[in-house]
N, C-alpha and C positions, 0 to 999 in steps of 0.2 A: 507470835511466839508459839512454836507446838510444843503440843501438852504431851507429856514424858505419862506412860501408860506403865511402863516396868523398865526393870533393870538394864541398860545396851547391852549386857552377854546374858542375861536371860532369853532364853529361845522358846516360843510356845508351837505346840505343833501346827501344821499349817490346818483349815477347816478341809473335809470331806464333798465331795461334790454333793449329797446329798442333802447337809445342812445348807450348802450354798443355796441349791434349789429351793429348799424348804423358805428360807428367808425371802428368795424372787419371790416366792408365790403370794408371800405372806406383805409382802412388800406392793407386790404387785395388784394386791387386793386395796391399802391402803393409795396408792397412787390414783388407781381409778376416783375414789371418793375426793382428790384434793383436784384431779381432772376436772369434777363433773362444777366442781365448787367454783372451779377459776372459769371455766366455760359460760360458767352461769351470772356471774360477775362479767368477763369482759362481753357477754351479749347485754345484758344489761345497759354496761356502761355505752355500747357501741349504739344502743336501742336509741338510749336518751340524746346521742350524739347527733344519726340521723333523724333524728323527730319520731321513732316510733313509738314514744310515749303515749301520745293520745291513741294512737293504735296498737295495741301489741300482737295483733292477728296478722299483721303485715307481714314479719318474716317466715311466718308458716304460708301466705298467698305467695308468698315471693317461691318456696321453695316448693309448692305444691306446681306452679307453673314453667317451672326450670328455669326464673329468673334470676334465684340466689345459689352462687355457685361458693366453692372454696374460697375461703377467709387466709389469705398464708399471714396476717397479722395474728389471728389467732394461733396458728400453726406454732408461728414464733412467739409466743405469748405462753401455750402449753408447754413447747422445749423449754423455754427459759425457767418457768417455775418449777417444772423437773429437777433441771440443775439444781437450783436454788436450794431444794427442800432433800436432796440425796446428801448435796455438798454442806450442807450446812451441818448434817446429824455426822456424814464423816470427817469433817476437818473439827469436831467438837470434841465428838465421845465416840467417835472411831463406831459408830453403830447406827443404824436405822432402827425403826422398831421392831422392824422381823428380824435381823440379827442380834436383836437383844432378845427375842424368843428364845432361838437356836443359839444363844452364847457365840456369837462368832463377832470377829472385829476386823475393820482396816486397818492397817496401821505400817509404819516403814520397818526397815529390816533393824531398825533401832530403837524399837520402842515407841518412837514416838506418833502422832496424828501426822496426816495428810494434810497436804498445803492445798489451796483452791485450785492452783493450778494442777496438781497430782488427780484432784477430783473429776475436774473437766479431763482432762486423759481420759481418765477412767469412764468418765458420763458417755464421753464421746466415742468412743470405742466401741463401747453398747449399743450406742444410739447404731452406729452405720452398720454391723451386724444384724440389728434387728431390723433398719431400712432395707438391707440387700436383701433378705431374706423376705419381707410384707413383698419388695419389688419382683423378688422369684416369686413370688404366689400368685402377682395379677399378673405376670407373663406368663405362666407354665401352668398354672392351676394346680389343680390335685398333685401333677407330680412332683409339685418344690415340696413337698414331704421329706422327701429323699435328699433335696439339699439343705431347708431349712432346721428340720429338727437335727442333723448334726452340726449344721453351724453355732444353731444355740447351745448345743449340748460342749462343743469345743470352745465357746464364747466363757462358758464357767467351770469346766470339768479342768480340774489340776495336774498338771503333768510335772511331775520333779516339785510339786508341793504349790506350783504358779499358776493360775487360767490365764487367759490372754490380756484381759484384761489388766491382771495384778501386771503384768512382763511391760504394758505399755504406761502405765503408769507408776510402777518402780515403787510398785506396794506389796501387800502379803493380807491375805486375812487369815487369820488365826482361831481358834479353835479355843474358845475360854475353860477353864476348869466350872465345875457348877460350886459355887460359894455354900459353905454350909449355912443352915439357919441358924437364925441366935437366938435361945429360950432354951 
């Protein structure tokens, strides 16, 4: 059941690229910390798995001698809890905690929260933006500058009030009024 935020003909103005960014960065600060968390849990569990409990020096000999190569179980381990933890704050309270910084919200053009599915859109869209663009950097080096930072800049900057994101996922973030204090 989504949670009804305001009124279906109440309109809140759409958010400014700026807040947008403000909330990535601020987001993007907590994401690394839930990164390093889950990395550090599934090497853990993966340690105990292949017996490196009695040794825990082993994955750093592995990777000092170019035995230990890319994990894509981890790969897919970090995407998944990504999701998890974007989608869960937007299909709830329409906010992450940097957009509850920046007063900004997801939500549909009726008030209402994002479905799971609206969410993955939305994750997903991000996600291969940001792959193309890490991918223009180990091809091209220095000069995916030129393509990368406007992809990301066209990934969130709103045209007609929508980034690409909001277009593919059939959302809108909004722009909250600042609530007065009570006392």
């Amino acid at each position: 059941m989504p949670r009804r935020f305001h009124a279906a003909d109440e309109l809140l103005p759409p958010a400014s690229f700026l807040k947008r960014f403000l909330a990535i960065v601020y987001d993007g600060l907590i994401s690394i910390a839930v990164l390093l968390v889950t990395t550090g849990a599934y090497t853990m569990i993966t340690g105990w798995a292949n017996g490196w409990v009695t040794d825990w020096d082993a994955p750093l000999q592995k990777a000092e001698t170019g035995q230990l190569s890319g994990d894509p179980g981890l790969t897919f381990v970090l995407f998944l809890v990504m999701y998890l933890f974007f989608a869960y704050f937007w299909t709830r309270i329409g906010q992450t905690l940097g957009m509850q910084v920046w007063r900004v919200r997801i939500e549909n053009l009726n008030g209402t929260s994002v479905s799971w599915s609206q969410a993955l859109r939305r994750y997903v869209t991000a996600a291969v933006v940001l792959f193309l663009a890490l991918l223009a950097g180990y091809y091209l080096g220095a000069a995916t500058l030129f393509l990368s930072v406007p992809a990301m800049i066209a990934l969130s900057f709103p045209v007609n009030g929508l980034s690409l994101t909001d277009r593919f996922s059939d959302s809108v973030v909004v722009s909250l009024a600042k609530t007065p204090k009570a006392g």
